[in-house]
KEDRENKOL-313175 format. One record per residue (C-alpha): residue number from 0; x, y, z. Coordinates in steps of 0.5 Angstrom, whole numbers. Layout:
% residues N
SITE/NUM/X/Y/Z;
...
//
This chain:
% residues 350
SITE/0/137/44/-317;
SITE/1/130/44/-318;
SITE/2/129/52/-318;
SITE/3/135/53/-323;
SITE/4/131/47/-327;
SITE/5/125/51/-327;
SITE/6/128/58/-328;
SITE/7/132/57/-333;
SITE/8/126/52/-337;
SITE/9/131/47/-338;
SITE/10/126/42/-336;
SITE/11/118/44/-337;
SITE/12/116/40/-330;
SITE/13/119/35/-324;
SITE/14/117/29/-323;
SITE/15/118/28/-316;
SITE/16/117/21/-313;
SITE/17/115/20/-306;
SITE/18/117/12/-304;
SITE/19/112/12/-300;
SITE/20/116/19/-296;
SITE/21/112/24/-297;
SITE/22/115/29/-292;
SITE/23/122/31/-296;
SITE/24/117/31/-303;
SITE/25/113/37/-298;
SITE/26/118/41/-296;
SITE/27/122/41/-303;
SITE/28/115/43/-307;
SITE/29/114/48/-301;
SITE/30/121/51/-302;
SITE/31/119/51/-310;
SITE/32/113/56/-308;
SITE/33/109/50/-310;
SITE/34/105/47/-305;
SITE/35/99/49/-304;
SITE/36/95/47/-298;
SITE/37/87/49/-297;
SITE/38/85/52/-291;
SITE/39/82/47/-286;
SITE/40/74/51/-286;
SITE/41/73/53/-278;
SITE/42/65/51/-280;
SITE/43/62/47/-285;
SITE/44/58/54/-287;
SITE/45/61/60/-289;
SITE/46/61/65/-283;
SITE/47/60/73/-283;
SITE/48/66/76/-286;
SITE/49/66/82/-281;
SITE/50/67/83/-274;
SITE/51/60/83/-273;
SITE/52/59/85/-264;
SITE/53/55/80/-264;
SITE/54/55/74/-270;
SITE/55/63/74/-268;
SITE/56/61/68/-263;
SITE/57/55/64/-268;
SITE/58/56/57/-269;
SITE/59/50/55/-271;
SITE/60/45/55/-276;
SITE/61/39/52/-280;
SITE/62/43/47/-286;
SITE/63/37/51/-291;
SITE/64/40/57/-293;
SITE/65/48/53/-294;
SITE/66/48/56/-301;
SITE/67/45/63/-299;
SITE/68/49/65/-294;
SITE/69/48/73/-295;
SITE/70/41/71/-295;
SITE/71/42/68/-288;
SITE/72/46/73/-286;
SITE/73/40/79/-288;
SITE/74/34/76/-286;
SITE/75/37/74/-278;
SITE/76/41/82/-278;
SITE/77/36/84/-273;
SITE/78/37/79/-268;
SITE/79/40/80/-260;
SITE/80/43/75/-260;
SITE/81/45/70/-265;
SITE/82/46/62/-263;
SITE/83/52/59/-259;
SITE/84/54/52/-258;
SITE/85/46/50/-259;
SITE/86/40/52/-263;
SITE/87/34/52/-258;
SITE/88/28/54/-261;
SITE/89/28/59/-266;
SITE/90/20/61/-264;
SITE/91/21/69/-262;
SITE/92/27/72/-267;
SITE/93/24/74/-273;
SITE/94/26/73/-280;
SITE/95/27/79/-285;
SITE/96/23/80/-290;
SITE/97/25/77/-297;
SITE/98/24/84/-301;
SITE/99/30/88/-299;
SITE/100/35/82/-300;
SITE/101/33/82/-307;
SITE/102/33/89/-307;
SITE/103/41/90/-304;
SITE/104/44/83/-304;
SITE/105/43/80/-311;
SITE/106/47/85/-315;
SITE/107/51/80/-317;
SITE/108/45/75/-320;
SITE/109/46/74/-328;
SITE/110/43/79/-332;
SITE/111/36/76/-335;
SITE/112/40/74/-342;
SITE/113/45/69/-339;
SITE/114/39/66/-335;
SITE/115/36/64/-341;
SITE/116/43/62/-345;
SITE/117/43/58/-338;
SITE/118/36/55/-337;
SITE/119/34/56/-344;
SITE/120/30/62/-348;
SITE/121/24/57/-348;
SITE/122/22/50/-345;
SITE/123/18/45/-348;
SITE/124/17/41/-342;
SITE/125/19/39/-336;
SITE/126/25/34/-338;
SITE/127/27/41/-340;
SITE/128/28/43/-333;
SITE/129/31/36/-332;
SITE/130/37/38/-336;
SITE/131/39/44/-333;
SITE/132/39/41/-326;
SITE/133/43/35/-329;
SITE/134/48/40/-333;
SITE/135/49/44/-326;
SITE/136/51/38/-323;
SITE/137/55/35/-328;
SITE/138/58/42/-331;
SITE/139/57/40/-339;
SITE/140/54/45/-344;
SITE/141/48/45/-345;
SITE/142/44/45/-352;
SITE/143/47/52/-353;
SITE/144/53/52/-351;
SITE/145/53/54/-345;
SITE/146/55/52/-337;
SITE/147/50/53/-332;
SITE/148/53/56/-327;
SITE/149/48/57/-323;
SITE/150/41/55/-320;
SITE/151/36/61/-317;
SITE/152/38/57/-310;
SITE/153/46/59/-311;
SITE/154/48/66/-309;
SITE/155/55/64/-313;
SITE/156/57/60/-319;
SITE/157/57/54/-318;
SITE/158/56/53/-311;
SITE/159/56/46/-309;
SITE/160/61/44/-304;
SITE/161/67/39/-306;
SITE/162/62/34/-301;
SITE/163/57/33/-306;
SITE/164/63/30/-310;
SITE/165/61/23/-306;
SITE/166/54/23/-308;
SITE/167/55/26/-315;
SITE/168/52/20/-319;
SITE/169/45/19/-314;
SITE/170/43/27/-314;
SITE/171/44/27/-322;
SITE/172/39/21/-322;
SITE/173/34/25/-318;
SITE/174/34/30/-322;
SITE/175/34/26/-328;
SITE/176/27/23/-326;
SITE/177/25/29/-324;
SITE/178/25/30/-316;
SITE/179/29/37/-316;
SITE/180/35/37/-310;
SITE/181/37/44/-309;
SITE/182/41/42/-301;
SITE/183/45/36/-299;
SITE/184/51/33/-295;
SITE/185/52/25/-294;
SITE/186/54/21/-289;
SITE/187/61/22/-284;
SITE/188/63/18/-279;
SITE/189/69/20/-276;
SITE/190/73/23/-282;
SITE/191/78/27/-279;
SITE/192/78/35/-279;
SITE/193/83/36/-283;
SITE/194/80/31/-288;
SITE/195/79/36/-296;
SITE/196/73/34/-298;
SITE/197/68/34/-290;
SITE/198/73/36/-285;
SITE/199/72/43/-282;
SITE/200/74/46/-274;
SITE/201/81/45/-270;
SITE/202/86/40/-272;
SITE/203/86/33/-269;
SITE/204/78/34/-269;
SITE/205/73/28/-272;
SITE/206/67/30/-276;
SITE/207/61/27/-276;
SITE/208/54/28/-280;
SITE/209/48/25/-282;
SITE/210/46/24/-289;
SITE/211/41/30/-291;
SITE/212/37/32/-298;
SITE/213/32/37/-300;
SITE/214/28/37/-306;
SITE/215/22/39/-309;
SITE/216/18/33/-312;
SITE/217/11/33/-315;
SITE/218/4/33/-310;
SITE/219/3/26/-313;
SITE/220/10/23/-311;
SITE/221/10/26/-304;
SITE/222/3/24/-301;
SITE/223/7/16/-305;
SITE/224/14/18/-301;
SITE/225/10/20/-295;
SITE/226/7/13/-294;
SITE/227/14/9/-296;
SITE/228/17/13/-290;
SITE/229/12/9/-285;
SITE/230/18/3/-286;
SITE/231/23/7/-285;
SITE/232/23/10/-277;
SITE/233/30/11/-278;
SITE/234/28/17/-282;
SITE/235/26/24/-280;
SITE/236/22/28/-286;
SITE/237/18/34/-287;
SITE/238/14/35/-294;
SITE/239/10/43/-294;
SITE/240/7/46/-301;
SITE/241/6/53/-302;
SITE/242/0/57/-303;
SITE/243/-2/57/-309;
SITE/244/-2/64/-314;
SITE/245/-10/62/-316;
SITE/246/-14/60/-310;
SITE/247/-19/58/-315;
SITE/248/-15/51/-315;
SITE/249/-17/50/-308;
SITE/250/-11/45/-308;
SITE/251/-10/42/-301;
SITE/252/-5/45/-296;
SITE/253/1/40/-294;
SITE/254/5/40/-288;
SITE/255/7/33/-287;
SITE/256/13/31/-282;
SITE/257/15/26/-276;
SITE/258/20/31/-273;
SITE/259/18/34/-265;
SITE/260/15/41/-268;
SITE/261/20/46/-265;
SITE/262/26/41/-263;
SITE/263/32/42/-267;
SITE/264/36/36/-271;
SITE/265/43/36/-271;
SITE/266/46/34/-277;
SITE/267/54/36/-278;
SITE/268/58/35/-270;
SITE/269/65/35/-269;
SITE/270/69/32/-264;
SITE/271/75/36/-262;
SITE/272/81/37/-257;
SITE/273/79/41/-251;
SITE/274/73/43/-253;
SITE/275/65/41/-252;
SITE/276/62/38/-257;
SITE/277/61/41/-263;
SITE/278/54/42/-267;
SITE/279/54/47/-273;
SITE/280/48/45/-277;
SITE/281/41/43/-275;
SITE/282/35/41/-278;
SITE/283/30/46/-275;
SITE/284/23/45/-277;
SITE/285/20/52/-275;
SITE/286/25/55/-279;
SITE/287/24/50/-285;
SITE/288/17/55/-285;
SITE/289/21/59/-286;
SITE/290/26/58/-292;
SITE/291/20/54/-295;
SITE/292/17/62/-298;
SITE/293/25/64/-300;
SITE/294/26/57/-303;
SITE/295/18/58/-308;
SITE/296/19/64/-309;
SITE/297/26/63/-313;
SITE/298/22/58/-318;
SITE/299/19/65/-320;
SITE/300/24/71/-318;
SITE/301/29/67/-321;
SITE/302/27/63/-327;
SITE/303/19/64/-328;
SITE/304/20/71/-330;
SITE/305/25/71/-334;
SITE/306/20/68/-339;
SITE/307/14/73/-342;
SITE/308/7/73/-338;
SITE/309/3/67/-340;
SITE/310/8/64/-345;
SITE/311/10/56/-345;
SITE/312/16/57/-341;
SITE/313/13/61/-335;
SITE/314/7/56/-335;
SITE/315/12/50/-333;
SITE/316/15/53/-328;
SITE/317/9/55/-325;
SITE/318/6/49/-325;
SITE/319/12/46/-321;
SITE/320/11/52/-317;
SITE/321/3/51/-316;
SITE/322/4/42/-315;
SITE/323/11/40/-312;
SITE/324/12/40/-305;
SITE/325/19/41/-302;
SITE/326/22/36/-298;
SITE/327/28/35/-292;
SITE/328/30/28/-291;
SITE/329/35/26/-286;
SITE/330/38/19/-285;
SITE/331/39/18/-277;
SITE/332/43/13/-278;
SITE/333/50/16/-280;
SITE/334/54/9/-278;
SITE/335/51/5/-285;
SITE/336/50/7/-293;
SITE/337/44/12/-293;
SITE/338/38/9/-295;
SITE/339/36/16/-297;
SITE/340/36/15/-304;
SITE/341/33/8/-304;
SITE/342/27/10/-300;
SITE/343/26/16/-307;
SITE/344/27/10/-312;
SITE/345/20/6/-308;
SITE/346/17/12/-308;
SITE/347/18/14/-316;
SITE/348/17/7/-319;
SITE/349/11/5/-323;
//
């Protein structure tokens, strides 16, 4: 009756009711070709597409390049052996250089006219910059119309998970007050693996993950947040500079953390039938060396140089290049509320 209903547009819509027995419902939208169930994701990352000899048994990898896969997947193509049920230490593969990857895999990036309908033609100070980070986050227009799609850290439009749903509101105040988040992933307790929002792996699984944020913050707030983070053992951190384009600066070189310099901390595990327990995605420090040159660099290649040499714009992008440091929180303690965003309250008060 409904198909013919349908067919025939004697009705726009059903409007089926459940009465709290949903299966009859399922099947009847099934049977209508109107059910549709989004595949359970095998990992919490984005795994290689191909039938790759060796990656076709990787597990694990460092939580940095989540929004930059094929950038993970070209600076690590050379390895013998790619991680499998444990990251280890991550000291004796190298890591491609960056060149190449700009040269053969960002294609697709917008073309400099839409980066500068999206990050503005021309930025008067830094709550510019503020704005489109929120804009990303909240998908409204901006001042000229128009959605940011994309920040220089994503390799596709809008590519963040449908987890950053649950702290929506808390990365759009950090952005607002200027601490610019570029990853994150809250706290999970036992969700079940089929979950729509954190659930991955087999079915009758639980997955579990720490509450983690990366983000660049200007020098003078990091040494603030260093000192805050003394009261908070339960947090693993580390906060690392860039070198500076003018050497004149003579600024300081910081590499501040409380993380054991080559052990690994997992973040995302997930418990499932038959299986030994799962851990895809670590917090590694010496990789964290590593993405810290990638995650720089695309505050110039990916925004800085779209503006003319010397101009206002380019400065302000510059200078958050020149003074910001990049930082990884990790909440170890994924039973509680994460205190994540508390700690970075203190840390920007007056």
């Amino acid at each position: 009756m409904c198909r013919r209903l349908l067919d025939h547009k004697t009705a726009p819509s059903i409007h089926l009711y459940t009465m709290n027995r949903e299966g009859s419902c399922r099947e009847i939208l099934m049977a209508l070709g109107l059910w549709q169930k989004e595949p359970i994701r095998s990992l919490p990352w984005i795994p290689h597409g191909g039938h790759h000899p060796l990656r076709c048994k990787e597990d694990v990898r460092p939580i940095y390049w989540t929004a930059r896969p094929k950038s993970y997947i070209f600076r690590t193509k050379d390895w013998d052996e790619y991680p499998n049920g444990r990251w280890g230490n991550s000291s004796s593969p190298a890591f491609n250089d960056l060149q190449e990857y700009y040269m053969f895999y960002l294609k697709g990036l917008p073309k400099k006219e839409e980066m500068l309908q999206m990050y503005s033609s021309e930025l008067s100070s830094i709550d510019d910059v503020k704005n489109v980070f929120v804009n990303f986050l909240t998908r409204t227009q901006n001042k000229n119309g128009v959605q940011v799609t994309r920040l220089p850290w994503s390799e596709q439009d809008y590519d963040t998970s449908a987890e950053t749903n649950l702290i929506k509101d808390q990365l759009i105040w950090c952005n607002a007050n200027g601490i610019f988040t570029i990853n994150s992933q809250p706290s999970v307790n036992g969700a079940p693996s089929t979950d729509p929002l954190v659930g991955w792996g087999k079915p009758g699984g639980y997955c579990y993950q720490k509450a983690y944020l990366e983000f660049f913050i200007s020098n003078e707030r990091a040494a603030k947040l260093k000192e805050i983070l003394k009261d908070y053992s339960i947090i693993n951190y580390h906060i690392i500079n860039q070198k500076v384009r003018d050497k004149s600066l003579n600024l300081e070189t910081i590499d501040w953390s409380n993380i054991e310099p080559t052990t690994p901390i997992a973040v995302t595990w997930g418990v499932f039938p038959g299986c030994e327990i799962a851990q895809p995605t670590v917090v590694d420090p010496l990789s964290f060396r590593v993405w810290k040159n990638e995650a720089y660099d695309a505050w110039i290649n990916g925004w800085a140089n779209i503006y003319p040499s010397g101009s206002k714009s380019r400065k302000i992008i510059e200078n958050i290049h020149d003074n910001y440091c990049l930082v990884t929180l990790v909440d170890n303690d994924y039973v509680k509320a994460s205190v994540l965003f508390e700690v970075l309250e203190k840390a920007i008060a007056e």
